[in-house]
N, C-alpha and C positions, 0 to 999 in steps of 0.2 A: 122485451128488449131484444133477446136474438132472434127474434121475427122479423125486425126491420132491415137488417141487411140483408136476408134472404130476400123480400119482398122488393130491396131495391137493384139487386142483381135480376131479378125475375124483369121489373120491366125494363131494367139495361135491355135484356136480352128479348123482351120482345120489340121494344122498339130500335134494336137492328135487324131483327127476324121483318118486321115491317121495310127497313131502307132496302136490304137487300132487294124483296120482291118487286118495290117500287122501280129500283136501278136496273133489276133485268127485266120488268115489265119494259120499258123508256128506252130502253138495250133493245129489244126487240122489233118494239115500233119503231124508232128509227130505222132500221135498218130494212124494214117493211114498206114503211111510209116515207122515207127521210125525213130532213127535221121540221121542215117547215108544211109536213102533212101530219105531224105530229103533235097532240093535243093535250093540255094537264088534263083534260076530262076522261082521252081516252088510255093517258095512264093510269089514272086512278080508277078507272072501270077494268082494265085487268089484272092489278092489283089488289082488286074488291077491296080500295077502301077510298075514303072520301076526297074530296077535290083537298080541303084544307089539310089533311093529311101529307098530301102530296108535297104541298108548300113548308110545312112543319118538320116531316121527315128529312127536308132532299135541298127543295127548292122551286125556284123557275125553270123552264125548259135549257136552259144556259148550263144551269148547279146539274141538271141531269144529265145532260151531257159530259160536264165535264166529268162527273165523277162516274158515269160508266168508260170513259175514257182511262182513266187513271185505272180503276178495277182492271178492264183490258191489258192494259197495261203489265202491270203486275200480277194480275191473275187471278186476284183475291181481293176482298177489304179488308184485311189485316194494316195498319197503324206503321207497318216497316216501307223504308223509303227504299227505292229498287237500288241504292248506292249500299243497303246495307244488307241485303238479301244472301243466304249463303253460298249461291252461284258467283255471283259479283266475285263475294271475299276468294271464294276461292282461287276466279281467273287470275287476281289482284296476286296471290303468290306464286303464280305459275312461273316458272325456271326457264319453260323450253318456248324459243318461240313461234317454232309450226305446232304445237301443243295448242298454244292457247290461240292460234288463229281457230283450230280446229273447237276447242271449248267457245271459242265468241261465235262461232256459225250454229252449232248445237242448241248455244242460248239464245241468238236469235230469231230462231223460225219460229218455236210456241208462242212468240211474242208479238210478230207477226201474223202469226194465225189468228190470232184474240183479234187485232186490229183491221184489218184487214177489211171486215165488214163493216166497221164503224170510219174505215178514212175516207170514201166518196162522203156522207154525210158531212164531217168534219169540211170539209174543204167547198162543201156547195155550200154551206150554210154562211162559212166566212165572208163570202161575197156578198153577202145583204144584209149581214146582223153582225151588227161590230164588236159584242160580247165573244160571239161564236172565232170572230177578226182576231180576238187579243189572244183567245185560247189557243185556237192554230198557232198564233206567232210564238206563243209560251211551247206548246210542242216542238214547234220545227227545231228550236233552241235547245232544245232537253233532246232532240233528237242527232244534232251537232254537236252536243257535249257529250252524250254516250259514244258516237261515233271518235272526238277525241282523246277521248281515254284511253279507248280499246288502241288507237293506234299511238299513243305516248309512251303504254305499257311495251307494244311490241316493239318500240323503237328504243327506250332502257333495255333492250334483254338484245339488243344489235339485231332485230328482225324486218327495219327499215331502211328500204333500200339509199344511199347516199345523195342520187338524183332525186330523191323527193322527200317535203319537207311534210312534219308533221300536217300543217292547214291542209295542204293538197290531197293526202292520202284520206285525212280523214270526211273531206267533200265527195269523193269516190265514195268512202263508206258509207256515208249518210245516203245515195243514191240504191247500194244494196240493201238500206235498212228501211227506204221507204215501201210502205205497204203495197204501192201498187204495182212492184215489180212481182211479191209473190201472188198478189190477185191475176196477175195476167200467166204466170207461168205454172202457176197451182189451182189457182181454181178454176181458171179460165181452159188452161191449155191441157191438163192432166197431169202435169206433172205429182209427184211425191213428196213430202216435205225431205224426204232425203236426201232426193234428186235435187232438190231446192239448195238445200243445203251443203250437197257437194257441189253444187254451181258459184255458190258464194264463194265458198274455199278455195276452188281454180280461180274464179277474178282475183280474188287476195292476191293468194300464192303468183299468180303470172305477172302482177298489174306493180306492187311496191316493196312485197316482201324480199328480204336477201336471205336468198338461200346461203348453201354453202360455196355456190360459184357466184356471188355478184357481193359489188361494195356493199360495207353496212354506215349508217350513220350512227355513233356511239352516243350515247345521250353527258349530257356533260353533269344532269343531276345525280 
């Protein structure tokens, strides 16, 4: 009898030890082949294990997609939602609000760097495959909603300049948070994810933030 739980932790653990390699095998090819040169035959031959596996573990090319997406994302396949991660919690009670401008561009680059190579795929692929259509639209959305947080939070702590409303500011953020601004100025042009990152925090800081010389907008919640 204490055999059986061990033996069924044993293949928990091998069959995530399997999704893993499967999801950065299909991580990798994509971003080699994009997606529509990309094949469950030639994931599952770098993966070394069988076509139905692939289907068993993960999915269609659609499920692999998304869920290297999502990994990217996050950074990991851990089971926690990036609303609950302890960077998030953290910014969530940050006091000061050039602080946590500064904390939201620090969290943003590794995040970007993940994705980065997976957003041309993502975006070619939405144009022909309406799975790949819904999942874009699902991101853009998760991608507008991290962007208004970050700016509802700065605009409670009066770090929002009075001339601009929440929607506005956070449409501006969404445009620093999409991938292909850091592909063009980091990987593209050389820049440093530093360099990146204090570029972000000058647009902030120049573009809606209120310092200590400009109006703020006081949040009424």
């Amino acid at each position: 009898m204490p055999s059986r739980p061990y033996r069924s932790e044993l293949r928990a653990e091998q069959a995530r030890t399997t999704r893993r390699a499967l999801v950065r095998a299909a991580h990798e090819l994509f971003v080699e082949r994009g997606y529509a040169g990309t094949t469950i035959d030639a994931v599952a031959e770098r993966a070394r294990v069988s076509r139905k596996t692939v289907f068993t573990a993960v999915g269609g090319k659609a499920e692999l997609l998304k869920v290297a997406w999502d990994w990217a994302l996050v950074g990991d396949d851990e089971p926690v939602p990036m609303a609950e991660r302890p960077e998030v919690a953290a910014m969530l009670t940050e006091t000061d609000p050039a602080r946590l401008v500064h904390a939201w561009t620090r969290f943003l680059v590794p995040i970007t760097r993940r994705l980065a190579p997976l957003h041309p795929v993502m975006v070619s692929a939405a144009r022909s495959d309406p799975e790949i259509a819904a999942l874009n639209e699902i991101s853009e959305q998760n991608l507008l909603g991290g962007a208004t947080s970050f700016v509802s939070s700065l605009a409670k702590l009066g770090g929002l300049r009075a001339s601009w409303t929440v929607e506005r500011a956070a449409q501006v953020t969404t445009t620093l948070m999409d991938p292909m601004a850091f592909d063009r100025l980091v990987v593209r042009s050389g820049w440093t994810d530093e360099e990146f990152a204090d570029w972000v925090e000058d647009v902030v800081l120049a573009t809606f933030f209120a310092g200590p010389d400009t109006d703020v907008v006081l949040s009424s919640g």
